[in-house]
N, C-alpha and C positions, 0 to 999 in steps of 0.2 A: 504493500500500500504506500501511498503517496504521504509525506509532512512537508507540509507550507510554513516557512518559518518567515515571520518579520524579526527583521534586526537592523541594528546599528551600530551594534559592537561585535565588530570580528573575530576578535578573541575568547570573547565569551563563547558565542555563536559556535565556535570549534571544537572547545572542550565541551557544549554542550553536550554536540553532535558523538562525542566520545559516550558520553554515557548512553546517548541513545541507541546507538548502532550496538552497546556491548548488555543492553536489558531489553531493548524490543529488537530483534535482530529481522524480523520481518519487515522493519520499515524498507522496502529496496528502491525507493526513487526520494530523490529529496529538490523544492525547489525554496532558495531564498531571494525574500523581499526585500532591498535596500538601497541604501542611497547610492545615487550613479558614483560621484566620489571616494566610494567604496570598494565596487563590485571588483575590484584584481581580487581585494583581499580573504576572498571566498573562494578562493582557488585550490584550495587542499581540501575542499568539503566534496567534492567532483557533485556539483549540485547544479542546477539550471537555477543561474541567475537574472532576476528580474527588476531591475531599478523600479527605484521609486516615480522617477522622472516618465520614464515611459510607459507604466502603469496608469498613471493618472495623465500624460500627456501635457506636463505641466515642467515648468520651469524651476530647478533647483532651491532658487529663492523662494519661489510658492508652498513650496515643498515644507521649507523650513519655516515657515510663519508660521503654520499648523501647531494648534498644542497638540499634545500625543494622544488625546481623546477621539479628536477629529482626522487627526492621521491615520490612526489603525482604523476608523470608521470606515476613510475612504477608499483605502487601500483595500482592505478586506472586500469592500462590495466590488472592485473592479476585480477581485481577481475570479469572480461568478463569469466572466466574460474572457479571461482568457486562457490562449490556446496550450499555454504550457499547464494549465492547472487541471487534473484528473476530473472524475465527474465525482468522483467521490474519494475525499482526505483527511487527515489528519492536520487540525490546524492550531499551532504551537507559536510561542517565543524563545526568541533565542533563551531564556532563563528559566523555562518551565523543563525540569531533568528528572527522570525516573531516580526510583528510588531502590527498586528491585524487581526483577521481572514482571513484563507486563506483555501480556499475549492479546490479540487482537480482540480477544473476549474483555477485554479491559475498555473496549469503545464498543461493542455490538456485541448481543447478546447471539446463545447458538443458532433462534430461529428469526439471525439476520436485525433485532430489531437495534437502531439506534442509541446507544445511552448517552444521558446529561446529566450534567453535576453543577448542582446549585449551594452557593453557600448562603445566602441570602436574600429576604423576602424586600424587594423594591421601594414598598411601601414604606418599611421600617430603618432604610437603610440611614445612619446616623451622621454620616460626612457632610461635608457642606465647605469645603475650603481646597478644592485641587479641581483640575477639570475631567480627573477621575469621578470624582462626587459629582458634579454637574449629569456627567453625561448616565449616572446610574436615574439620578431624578428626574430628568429628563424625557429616559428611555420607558421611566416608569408612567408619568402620563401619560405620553404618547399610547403605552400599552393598552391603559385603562380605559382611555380614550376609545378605541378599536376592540373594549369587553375581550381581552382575553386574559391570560395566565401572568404575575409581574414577579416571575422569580429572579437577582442576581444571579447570571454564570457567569460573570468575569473569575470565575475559581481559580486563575493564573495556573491552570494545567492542560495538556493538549485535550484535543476532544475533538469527535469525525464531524466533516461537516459534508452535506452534500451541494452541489452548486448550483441548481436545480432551486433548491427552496431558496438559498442565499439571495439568487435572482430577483426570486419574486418578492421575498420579504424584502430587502432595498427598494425595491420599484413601489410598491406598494406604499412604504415610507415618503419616497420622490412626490409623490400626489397629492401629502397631506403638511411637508414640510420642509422646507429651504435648509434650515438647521443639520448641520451635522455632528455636531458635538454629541454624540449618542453612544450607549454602549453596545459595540457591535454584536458580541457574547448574548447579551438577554434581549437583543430582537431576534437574531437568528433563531435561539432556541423556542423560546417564546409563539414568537407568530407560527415558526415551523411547526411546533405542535400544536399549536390550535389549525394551522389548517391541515397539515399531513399526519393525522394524530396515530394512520394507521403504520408509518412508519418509525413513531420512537416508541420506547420501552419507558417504563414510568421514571421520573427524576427520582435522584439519589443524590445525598449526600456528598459533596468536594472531600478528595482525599488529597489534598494538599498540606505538606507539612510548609510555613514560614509563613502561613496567609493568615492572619497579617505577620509582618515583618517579626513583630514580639508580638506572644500572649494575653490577652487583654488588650491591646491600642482600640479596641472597641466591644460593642458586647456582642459575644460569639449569637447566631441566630440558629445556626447548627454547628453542630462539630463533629470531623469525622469518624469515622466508624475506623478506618486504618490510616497510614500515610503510604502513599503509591508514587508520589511525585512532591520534589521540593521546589519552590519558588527561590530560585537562588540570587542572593544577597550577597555582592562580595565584601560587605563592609562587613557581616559576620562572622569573615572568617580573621580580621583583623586581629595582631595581638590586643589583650587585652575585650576582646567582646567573644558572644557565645563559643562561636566554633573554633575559636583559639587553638591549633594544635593538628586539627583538622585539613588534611591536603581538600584543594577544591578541583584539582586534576585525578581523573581516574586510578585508581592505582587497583587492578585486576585483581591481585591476591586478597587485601584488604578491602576492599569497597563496602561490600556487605557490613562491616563489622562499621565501618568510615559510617554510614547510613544510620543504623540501628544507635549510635553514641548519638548524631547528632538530634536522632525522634527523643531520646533518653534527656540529654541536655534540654533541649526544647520543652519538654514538658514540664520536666523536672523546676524552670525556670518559671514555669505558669503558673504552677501550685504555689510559688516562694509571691510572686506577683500578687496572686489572689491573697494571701495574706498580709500583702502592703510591706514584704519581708524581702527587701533589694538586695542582691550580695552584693559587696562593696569590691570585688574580684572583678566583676562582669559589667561591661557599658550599657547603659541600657537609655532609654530617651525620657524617663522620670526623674531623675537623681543627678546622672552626669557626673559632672565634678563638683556639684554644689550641696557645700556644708549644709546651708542652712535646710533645702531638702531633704537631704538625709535624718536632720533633725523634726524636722516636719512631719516627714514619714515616722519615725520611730511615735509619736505622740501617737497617729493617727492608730498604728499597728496595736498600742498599748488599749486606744479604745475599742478597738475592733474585738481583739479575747476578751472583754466587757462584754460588748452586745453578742458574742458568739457566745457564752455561758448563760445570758439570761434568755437567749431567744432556742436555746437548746431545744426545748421541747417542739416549739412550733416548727424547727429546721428538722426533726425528725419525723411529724406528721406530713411537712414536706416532700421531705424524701422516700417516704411510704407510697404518698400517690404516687408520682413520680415513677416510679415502681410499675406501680397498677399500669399508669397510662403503658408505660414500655412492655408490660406483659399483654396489654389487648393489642397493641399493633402488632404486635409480633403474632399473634392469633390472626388480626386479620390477611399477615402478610400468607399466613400458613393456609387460609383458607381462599384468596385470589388463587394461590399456586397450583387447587385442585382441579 
């Protein structure tokens, strides 16, 4: 099968491609998106390359005024039109890397059906300050707009897409609005299934380990069930922050083991987070370098085992429904399967 990669960083984009080719080894064609000012430097990936420039038909400068919201918007709907792109792909970023094997049952179920992976509900989505945030609120009107489904899949991990629907949901967008700052992710998925409902498999959960960046940067709306694929960050591998220690180049023998440390740290980091408990070892965007923070924090952590001892009892009638509710979907999942 075919991956469509947008990029802008060649280096990244390379060592992605290393994890790819050594966990999905089924990928056998690869085509990247990028800037014409780029394109030699994709020459070890033996990939079909496809500038930015000539994709959109547009001038380098044009190119580059685009915030990155409206960039992968536009690019992604043109590439429903062309001739290097499959009828049906895999469509990733350069920083979206498996985590450990992923067989084509990881994008399509056995009897052919589509999967999608949502991490969040549109409606609720809490940003408001990038033109990431924009383009999810946005996408999510426009949804609501047209009565359909307003789940986030921007889940920063690849996911098949066919070109076919991609077509016609753009075109369909074209008719009702100038605007392209959209999220390309939850219209695809989205309109796709409300109009081809009988080609996907029901939504599931994003297994993305680094989405968001740290743990908590907002309130999770689902969390996954595994981690399949990392959202890679090269500032986390920085001395001194999470992955510290951690190669970000493949290394065959250890990868696995490289993988499973970094789901362990990652988590391990969420739990310390949720209880307002910073390690003062690890950089993180709450604390930094700043005393007074850490002091701040330390108050707050002191009132938090407060209200977690008196609210004991109600966190445990809590966590009993909680329970219940996961035991009847699990019933009902048992009972659609018959």
């Amino acid at each position: 099968m075919q991956l469509v990669m947008l990029s802008a960083r060649p280096q990244v984009a390379t060592e992605t491609m290393v994890h790819v080719r050594h966990f999905m080894p089924w990928i056998d064609d690869l085509v990247v998106v990028c800037p014409k000012d780029q394109a030699d430097a994709y020459g070890a990936l033996c990939a079909t390359v496809v500038t930015d420039e000539s994709l959109l038909q547009t001038a380098s400068s044009d190119v580059a005024a685009l915030d990155h919201t409206t960039r992968n918007f536009v690019l992604r709907g043109a590439l429903a039109r062309h001739p290097a792109v499959a009828d049906e792909f895999v469509m990733t970023d350069d920083d979206y890397r498996p985590l450990k094997p992923v067989g084509v049952d990881g994008f399509r179920t056995p009897d052919g059906l589509d999967r999608s992976f949502y991490f969040y509900d549109l409606g609720a989505w809490p940003g408001a300050s990038t033109p990431f945030d924009e383009g999810q609120h946005d996408v999510g009107q426009l949804l609501g707009y047209l009565g359909v489904d307003r789940l986030a899949y921007a889940s920063h991990m690849p996911q098949v897409v066919r070109k076919e629907i991609m077509a016609g949901a753009w075109s369909e967008v074209e008719g009702l609005t100038d605007r392209r700052r959209l999220c390309e992710w939850a219209l695809y998925f989205n309109l796709g299934r409300a109009r081809r409902p009988e080609l996907f498999a029901e939504a599931e959960p994003f297994r993305t380990l680094c989405w968001p960046q740290y743990p908590h940067e907002w309130p999770a709306w689902v969390t996954p069930g595994d981690y399949a694929f990392e959202n890679f960050y090269p500032d986390l591998y920085r001395p001194g922050h999470l992955f510290d220690g951690i190669p970000t180049a493949l290394d065959p023998e250890h990868v696995e083991r490289h993988n499973v440390e970094k789901i362990l740290r990652w988590s391990e980091f969420g739990r310390r987070v949720a209880r307002l408990d910073f390690p003062d070892d690890i950089a993180n965007p709450w604390t930094g370098d700043s005393v007074a923070r850490k002091a701040s924090f330390g108050v707050l952590r002191g009132l938090r085992k407060a209200y977690d001892y008196v609210a004991l009892d109600e966190r445990a009638r809590i966590t009993e429904l909680q329970g219940a509710v996961a035991r009847l979907e699990e019933e009902l999942r048992h009972l659609r399967r018959r």
